[in-house]
C-alpha positions as CSV (number, residue, x, y, z in Angstrom):
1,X,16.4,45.8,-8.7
2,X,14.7,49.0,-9.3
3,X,13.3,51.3,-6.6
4,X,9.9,51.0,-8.5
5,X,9.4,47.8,-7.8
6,X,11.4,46.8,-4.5
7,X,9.1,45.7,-2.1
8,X,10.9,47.5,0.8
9,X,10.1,50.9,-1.0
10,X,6.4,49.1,-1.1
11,X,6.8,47.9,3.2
12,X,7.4,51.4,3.7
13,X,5.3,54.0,1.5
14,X,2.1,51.7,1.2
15,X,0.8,52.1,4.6
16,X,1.6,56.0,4.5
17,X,-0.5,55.8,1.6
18,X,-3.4,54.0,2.9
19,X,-2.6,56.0,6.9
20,X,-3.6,59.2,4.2
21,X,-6.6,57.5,2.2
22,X,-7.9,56.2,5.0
23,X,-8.2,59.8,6.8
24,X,-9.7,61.3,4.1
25,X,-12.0,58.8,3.5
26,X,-13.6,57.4,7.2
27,X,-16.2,55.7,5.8
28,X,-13.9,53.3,4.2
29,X,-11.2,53.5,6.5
30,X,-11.7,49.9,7.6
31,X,-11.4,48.3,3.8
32,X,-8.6,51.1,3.0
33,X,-6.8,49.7,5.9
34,X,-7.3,45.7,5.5
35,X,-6.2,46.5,2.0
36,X,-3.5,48.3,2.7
37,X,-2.4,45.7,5.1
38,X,-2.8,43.0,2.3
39,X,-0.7,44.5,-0.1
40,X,2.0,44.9,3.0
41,X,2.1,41.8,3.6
42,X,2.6,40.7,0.0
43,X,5.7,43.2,0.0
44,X,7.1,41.8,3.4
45,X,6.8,37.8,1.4
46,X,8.6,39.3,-1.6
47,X,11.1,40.4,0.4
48,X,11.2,37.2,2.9
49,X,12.0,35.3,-0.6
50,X,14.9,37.4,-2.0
51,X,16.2,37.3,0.9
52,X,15.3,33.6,1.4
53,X,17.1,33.1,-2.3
54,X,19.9,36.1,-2.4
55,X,20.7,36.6,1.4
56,X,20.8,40.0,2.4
57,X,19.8,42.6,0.7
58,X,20.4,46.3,0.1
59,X,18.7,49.0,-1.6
60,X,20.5,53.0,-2.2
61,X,17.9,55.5,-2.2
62,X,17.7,57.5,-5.3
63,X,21.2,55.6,-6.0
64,X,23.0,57.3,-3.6
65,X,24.0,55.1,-1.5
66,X,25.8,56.0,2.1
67,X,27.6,57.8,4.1
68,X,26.2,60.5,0.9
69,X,23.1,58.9,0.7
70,X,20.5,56.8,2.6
71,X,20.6,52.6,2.6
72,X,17.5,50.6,2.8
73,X,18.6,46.8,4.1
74,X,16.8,43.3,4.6
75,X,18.2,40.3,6.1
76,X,17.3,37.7,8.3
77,X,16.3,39.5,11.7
78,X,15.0,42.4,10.1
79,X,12.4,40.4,8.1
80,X,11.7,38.4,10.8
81,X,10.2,42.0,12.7
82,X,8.7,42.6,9.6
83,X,6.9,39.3,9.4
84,X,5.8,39.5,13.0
85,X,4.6,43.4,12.4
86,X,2.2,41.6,9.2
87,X,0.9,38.7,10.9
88,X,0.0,40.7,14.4
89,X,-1.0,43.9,13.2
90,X,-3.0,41.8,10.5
91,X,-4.6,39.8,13.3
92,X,-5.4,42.8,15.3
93,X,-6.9,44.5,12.6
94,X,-9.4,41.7,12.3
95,X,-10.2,41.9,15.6
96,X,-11.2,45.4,15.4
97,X,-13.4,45.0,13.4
98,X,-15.7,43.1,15.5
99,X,-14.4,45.4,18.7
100,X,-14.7,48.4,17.8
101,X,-18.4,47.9,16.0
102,X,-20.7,49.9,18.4
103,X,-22.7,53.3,17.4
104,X,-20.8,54.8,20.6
105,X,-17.6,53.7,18.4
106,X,-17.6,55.8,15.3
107,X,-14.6,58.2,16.6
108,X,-12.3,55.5,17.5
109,X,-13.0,53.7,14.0
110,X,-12.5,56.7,12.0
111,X,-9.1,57.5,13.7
112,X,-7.8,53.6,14.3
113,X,-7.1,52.6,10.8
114,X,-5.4,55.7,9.8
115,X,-3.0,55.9,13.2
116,X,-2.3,52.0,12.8
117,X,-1.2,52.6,9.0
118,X,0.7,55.4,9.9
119,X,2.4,53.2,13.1
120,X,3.1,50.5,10.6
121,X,5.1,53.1,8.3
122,X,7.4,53.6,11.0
123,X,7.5,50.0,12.1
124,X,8.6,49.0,8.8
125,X,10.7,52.0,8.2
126,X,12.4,50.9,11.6
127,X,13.4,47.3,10.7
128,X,15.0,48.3,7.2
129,X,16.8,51.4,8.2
130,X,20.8,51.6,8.4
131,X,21.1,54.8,9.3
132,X,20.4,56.3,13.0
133,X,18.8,59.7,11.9
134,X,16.6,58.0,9.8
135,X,15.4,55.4,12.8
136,X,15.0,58.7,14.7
137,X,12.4,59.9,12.5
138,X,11.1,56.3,12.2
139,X,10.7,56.5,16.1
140,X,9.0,59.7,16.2
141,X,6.5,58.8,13.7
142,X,5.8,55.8,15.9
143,X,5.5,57.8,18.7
144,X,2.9,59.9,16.9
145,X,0.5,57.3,16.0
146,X,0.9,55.4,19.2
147,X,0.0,57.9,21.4
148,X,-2.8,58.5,19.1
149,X,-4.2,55.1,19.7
150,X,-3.5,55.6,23.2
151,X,-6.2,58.3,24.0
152,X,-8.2,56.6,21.2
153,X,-11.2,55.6,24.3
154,X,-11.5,59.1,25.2
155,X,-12.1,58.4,28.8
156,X,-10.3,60.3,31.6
157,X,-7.5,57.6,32.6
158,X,-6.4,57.2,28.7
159,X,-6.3,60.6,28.0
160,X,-3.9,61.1,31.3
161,X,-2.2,57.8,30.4
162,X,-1.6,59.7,26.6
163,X,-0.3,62.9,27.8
164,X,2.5,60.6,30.4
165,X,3.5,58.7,27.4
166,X,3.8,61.5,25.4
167,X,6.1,63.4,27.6
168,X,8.5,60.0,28.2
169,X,8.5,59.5,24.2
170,X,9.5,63.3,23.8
171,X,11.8,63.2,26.7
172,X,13.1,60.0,24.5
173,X,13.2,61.1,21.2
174,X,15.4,64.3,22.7
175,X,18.4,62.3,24.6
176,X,18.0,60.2,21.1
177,X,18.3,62.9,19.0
178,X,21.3,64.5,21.2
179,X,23.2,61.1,20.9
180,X,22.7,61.1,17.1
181,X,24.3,64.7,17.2
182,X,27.3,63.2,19.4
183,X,28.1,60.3,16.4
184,X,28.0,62.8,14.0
185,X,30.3,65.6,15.2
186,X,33.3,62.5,16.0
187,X,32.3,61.0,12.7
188,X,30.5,62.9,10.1
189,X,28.2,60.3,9.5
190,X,25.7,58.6,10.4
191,X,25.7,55.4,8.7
192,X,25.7,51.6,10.1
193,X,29.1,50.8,8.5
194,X,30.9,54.1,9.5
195,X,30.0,53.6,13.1
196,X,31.2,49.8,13.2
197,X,34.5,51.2,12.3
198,X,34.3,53.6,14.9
199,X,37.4,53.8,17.5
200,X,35.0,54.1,21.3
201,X,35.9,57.9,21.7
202,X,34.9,59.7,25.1
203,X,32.2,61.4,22.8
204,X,30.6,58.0,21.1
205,X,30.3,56.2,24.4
206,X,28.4,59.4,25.8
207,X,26.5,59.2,22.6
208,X,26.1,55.6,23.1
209,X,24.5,56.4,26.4
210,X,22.5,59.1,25.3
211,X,20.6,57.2,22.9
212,X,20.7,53.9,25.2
213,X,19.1,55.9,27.7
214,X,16.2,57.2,25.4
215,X,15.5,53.9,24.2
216,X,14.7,53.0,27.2
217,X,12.6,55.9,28.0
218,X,11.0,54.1,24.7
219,X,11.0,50.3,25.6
220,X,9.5,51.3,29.5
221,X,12.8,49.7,30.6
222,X,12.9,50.0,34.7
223,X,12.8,52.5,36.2
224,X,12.1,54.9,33.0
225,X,9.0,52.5,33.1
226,X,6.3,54.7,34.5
227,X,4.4,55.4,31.5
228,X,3.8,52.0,30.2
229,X,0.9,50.3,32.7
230,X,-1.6,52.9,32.2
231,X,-1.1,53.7,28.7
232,X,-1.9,50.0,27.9
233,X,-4.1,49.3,30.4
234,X,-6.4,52.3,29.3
235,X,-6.5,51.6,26.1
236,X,-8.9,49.8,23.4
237,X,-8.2,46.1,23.0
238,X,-7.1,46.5,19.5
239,X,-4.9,49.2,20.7
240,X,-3.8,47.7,23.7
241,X,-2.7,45.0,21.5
242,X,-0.3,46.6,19.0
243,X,1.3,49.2,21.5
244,X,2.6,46.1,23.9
245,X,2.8,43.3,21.4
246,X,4.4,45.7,18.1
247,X,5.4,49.2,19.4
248,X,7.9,48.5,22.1
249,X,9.7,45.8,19.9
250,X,10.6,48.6,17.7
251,X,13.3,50.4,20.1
252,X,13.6,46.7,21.0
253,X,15.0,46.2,17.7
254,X,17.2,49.5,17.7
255,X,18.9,48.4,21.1
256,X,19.8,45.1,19.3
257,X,20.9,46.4,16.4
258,X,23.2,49.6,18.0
259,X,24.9,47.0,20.2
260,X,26.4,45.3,17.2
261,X,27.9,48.5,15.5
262,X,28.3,51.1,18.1
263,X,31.7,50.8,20.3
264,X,31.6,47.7,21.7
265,X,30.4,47.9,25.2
266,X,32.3,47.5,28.0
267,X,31.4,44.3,31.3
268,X,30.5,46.9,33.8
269,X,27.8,48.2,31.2
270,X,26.7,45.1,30.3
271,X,26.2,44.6,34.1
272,X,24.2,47.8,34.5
273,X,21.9,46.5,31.2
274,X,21.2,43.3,33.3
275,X,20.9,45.1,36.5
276,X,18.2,47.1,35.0
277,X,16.3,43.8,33.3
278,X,16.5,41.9,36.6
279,X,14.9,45.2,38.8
280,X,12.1,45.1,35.8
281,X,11.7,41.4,36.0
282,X,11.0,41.2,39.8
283,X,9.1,44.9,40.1
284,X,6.7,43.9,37.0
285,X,5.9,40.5,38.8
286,X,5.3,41.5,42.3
287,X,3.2,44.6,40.1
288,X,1.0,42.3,38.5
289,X,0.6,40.0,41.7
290,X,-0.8,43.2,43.0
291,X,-2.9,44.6,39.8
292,X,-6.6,44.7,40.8
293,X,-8.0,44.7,36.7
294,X,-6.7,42.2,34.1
295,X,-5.5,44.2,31.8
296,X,-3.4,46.4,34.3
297,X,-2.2,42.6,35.0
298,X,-1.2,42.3,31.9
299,X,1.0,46.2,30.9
300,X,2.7,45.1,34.2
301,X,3.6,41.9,32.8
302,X,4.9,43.9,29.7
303,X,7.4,45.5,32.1
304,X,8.4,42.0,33.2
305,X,9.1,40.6,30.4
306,X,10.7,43.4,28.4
307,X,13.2,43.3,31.6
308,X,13.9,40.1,30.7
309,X,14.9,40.7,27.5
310,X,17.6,43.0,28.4
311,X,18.9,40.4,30.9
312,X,19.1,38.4,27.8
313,X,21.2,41.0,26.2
314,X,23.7,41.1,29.0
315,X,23.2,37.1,30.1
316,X,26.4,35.6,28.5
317,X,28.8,38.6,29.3
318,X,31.2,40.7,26.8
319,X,32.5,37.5,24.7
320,X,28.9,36.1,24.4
321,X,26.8,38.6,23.0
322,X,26.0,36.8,19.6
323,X,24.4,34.2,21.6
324,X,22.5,36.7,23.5
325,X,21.4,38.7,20.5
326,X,19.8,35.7,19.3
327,X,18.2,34.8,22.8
328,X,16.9,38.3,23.1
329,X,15.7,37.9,19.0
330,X,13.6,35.0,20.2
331,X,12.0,36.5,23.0
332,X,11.4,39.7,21.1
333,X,9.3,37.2,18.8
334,X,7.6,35.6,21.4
335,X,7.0,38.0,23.3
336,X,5.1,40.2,20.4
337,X,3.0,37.4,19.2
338,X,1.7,36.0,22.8
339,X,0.6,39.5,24.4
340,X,-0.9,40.4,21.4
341,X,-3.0,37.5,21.6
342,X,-3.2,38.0,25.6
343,X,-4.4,41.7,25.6
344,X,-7.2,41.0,22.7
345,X,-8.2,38.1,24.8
346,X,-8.6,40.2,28.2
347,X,-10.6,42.4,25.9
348,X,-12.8,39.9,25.2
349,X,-13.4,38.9,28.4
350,X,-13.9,42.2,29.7
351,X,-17.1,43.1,26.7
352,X,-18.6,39.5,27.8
353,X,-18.8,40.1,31.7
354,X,-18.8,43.6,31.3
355,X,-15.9,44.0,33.9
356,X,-12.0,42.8,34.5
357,X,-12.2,42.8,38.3
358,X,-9.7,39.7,38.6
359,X,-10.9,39.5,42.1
360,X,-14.8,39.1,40.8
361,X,-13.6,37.0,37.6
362,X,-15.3,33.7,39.3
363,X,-18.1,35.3,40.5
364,X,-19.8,36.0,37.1
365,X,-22.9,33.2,35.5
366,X,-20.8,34.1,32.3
367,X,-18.0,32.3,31.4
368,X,-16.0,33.1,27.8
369,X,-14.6,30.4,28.0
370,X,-13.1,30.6,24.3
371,X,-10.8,34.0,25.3
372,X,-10.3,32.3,28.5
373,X,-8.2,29.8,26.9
374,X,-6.7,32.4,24.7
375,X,-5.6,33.4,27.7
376,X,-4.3,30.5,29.0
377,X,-2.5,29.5,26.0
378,X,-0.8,32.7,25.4
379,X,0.5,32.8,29.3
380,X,2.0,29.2,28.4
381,X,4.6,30.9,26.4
382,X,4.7,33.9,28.2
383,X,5.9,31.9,31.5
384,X,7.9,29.9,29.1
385,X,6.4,26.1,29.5
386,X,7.4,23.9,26.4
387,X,6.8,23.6,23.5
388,X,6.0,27.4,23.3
389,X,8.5,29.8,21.3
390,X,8.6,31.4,25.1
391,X,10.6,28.7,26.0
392,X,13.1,28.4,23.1
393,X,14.1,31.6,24.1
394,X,14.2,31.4,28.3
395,X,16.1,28.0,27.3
396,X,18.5,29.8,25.0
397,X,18.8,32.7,27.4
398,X,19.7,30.3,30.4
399,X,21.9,27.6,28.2
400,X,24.1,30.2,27.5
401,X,24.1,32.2,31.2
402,X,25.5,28.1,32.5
403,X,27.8,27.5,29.8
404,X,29.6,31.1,30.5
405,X,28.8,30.5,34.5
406,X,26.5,33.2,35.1
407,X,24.3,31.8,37.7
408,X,23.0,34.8,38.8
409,X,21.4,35.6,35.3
410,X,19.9,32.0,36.0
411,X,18.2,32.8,38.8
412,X,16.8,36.3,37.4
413,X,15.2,34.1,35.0
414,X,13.5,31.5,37.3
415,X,12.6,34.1,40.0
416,X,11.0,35.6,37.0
417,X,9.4,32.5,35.5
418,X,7.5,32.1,38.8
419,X,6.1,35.3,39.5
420,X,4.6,34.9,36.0
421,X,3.2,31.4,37.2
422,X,2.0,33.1,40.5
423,X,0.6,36.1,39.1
424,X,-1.4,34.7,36.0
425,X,-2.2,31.6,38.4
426,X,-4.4,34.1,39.9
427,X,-7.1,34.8,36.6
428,X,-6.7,31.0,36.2
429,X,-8.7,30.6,39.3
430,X,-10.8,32.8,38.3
431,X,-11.9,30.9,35.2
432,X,-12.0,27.6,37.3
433,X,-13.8,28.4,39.9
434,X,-17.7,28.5,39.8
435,X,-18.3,27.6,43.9
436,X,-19.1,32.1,44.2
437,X,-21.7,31.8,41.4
438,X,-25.4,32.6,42.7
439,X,-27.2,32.0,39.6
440,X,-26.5,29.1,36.5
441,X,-23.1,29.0,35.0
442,X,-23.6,29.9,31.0
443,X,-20.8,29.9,28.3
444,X,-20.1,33.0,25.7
445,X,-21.5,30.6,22.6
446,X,-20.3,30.5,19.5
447,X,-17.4,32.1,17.5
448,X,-17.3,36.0,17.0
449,X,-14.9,37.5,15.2
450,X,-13.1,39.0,17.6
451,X,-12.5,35.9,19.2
452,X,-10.7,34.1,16.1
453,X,-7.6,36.4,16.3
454,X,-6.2,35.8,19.1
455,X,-6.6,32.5,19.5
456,X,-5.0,31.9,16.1
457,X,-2.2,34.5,17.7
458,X,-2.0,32.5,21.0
459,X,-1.6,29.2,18.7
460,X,0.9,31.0,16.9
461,X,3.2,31.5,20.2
462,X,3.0,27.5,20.7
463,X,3.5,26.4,17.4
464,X,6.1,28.5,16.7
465,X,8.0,26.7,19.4
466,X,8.3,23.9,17.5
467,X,9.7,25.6,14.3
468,X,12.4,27.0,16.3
469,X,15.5,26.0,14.2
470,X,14.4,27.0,10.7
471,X,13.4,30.1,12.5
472,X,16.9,30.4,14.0
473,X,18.6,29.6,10.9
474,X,16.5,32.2,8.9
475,X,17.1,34.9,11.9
476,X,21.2,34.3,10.9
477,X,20.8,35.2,7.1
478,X,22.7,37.9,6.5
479,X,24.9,38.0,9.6
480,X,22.7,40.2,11.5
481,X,24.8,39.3,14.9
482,X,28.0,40.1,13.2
483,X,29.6,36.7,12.8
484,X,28.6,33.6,10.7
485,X,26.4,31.6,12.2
């Protein structure tokens, strides 16, 4: 296969391309960037079907492939992240169309499309990596454009909500970066295969905790998670949307994929990973039970539920962590798709009553009712109610905590599983009551573009449920867990 014509060149360069284009040309930045998203996606199928056909597959740079050169590689899990990256960031795009359409909007449309393009280079560059420098620069380029589309509003609370993200992603991308210099000076590369080989040194597993650490500076993993609610909360819907449904999945992804090659990690870590999920599960909820707007409801719900990943990660001890990669995969899937889908409905419902008060939610004459069941139907598979991919994964991450007997994983799970009923249980009342309403109950009428993406995105998060074990089978091509499926 040429470098010419392989679509993960294309997954990569394409939007850094159109990121370019559509700077230097704002007034087409919107049709620059749906293009350029179109002919991503076509690259991210091509790929899904060699893989499909072929298994995994690897591409040398320049034909220099490593420890000398750099390795480009596709298999099951990694374009599985790229599909998801396509179909939300796709979605989203759509959405911002209609949102971000005002006169008082001509800033944040001239800088959106070029900062998403440039967010899904990294992305992309992320998932097909094999080499940790290279996912360095991947994660500072993601950085970049995220806190771009942070302070994209320009109001007072993003622009302070920027500047905290930007000093955790720097303080981040440093203990990163220092880790990365650790692996190389015991190995002299940097590579995927050199470091499964690796005996665990002194030096790695510092380096292992180095760049563990960072990542979660990255992923807003408790309690290196005091960045995350206000950056999401206080910004645009659309960007809202891809910095908690696409962004964090990225160091997500690294965390997953280090854990397979780096020196195996010992119980007592594996603890201290869970340890750290369970604090984020219970201080997200009782967070969001608190949260005063919807949206801030919502980031704090993020913290919950990337906790819960982790506690997938460590849910099935030392011998089980195949089965909890693929537990933690699932989430990471669900997860992405639903609070996509839940942030651009919260959006919604914030333009059509003009507020997101969850205390005053009932007391509005207005009732959008069609993001209001967006709402609904993406917190189905965020609590993890059948048949909602959600679910799959809390199943899969509980099946496997019994068989090993690892009750208290268990009941992380289910304490977390009803804080998410309590807390989102409290902006279902607020759609269902009307007894505070002084004045006749109307209904947002009619479809708006805004509103067709996430509820397509919230429909995604059920359906998906159901197509759980092709999706599980396609995760395994390639071996991405290390053993045969």
């Amino acid at each position: 296969m040429s470098v010419e014509l392989s679509p993960m060149i294309l997954a990569i360069f394409l939007p850094l391309f159109g990121a370019i284009v559509a700077f230097l040309m704002p007034r087409m930045a919107a049709l620059i960037g749906l293009g350029t998203l179109a002919m991503t996606t076509g690259a991210v199928i091509w790929l899904a079907h060699e893989v499909l056909v072929t298994g995994a597959v690897v591409l040398p740079l320049g034909g220099w492939g490593a420890p000398l050169g750099i390795d480009l590689r596709a298999d099951g899990l990694s374009v599985a992240m790229l599909t998801l990256t396509s179909a939300v960031g796709f979605l989203v795009s759509i959405a911002a169309l209609d949102s971000l359409k005002g006169a008082d909007q001509v800033r944040q449309r001239q800088y959106f499309w070029p900062l998403w393009l440039l967010l899904l280079t990294g992305m992309n560059g992320v998932y097909l990596s094999t080499d940790i420098f290279n996912l360095y620069v991947m994660i500072e380029v993601i950085a970049l454009a995220a806190v771009g589309l942070t302070v994209l509003s320009g109001s007072r609370a993003a622009l302070q909500a920027g500047l905290e993200y930007m000093y955790a992603s720097i303080l981040g991308a440093l203990l990163f970066l220092m880790g990365v210099g650790f692996v190389y000076l015991q190995l002299g590369r940097l590579d995927f295969a050199g470091l499964s080989g690796a005996a665990p040194t002194g030096a790695l597993v510092a380096a292992l905790a180095l760049i563990f650490v960072g990542l979660a500076l990255k992923t807003a993993l408790f309690p290196l998670h005091f960045w995350l609610p206000a950056a999401h909360a206080n910004a645009t819907a659309p960007a809202s949307a891809l910095l908690s449904g696409l962004v964090v999945k990225a160091a997500l992804y690294i965390v997953l994929r280090l854990a397979q090659y780096m020196p195996f990690p010992s119980e007592n870590l594996l603890t201290l990973v869970g340890l750290m999920g369970a604090g984020a599960v219970i201080w997200g909820g009782v967070q969001a039970l608190r949260a005063e707007r919807l949206k801030l409801l919502v980031a704090w719900s993020t913290v919950a539920q990337i906790g819960l990943i982790f506690v997938a990660f460590a849910r099935a001890g030392e011998l089980g962590l195949t089965e909890s990669w693929k537990a933690a995969a699932l989430l990471i899937l669900a997860h992405g798709i639903a609070k996509a889908a839940m942030f651009l409905a919260a959006g919604r419902i914030k333009d059509e009553i003009g507020h997101d008060v969850i205390r005053d939610l009932d007391r509005t004459p207005i009732r959008p009712t069609l993001a209001q069941f967006t709402f609904a139907l993406a917190a189905i598979s965020l609590i993890g109610l059948p048949p909602s991919l959600g679910f799959i994964g809390k199943w899969a991450l509980m099946e496997g905590a019994m068989a090993a007997g690892y009750w208290h994983w268990v009941a992380v799970t289910m304490v977390g599983t009803l804080l998410s009923v309590a807390y989102f249980s409290r902006v279902f009342a607020g759609f269902l009551r009307f007894d505070r309403v002084r004045a006749p109950v109307g209904e947002h009428q009619g479809w708006a573009l805004a509103d067709a993406a996430p509820l397509t995105l919230a429909l995604m998060a059920i359906g998906l449920g159901l197509l759980a074990a092709p999706l599980l089978s396609f995760l395994e091509i390639g071996y991405p867990f290390g053993v045969a499926p």
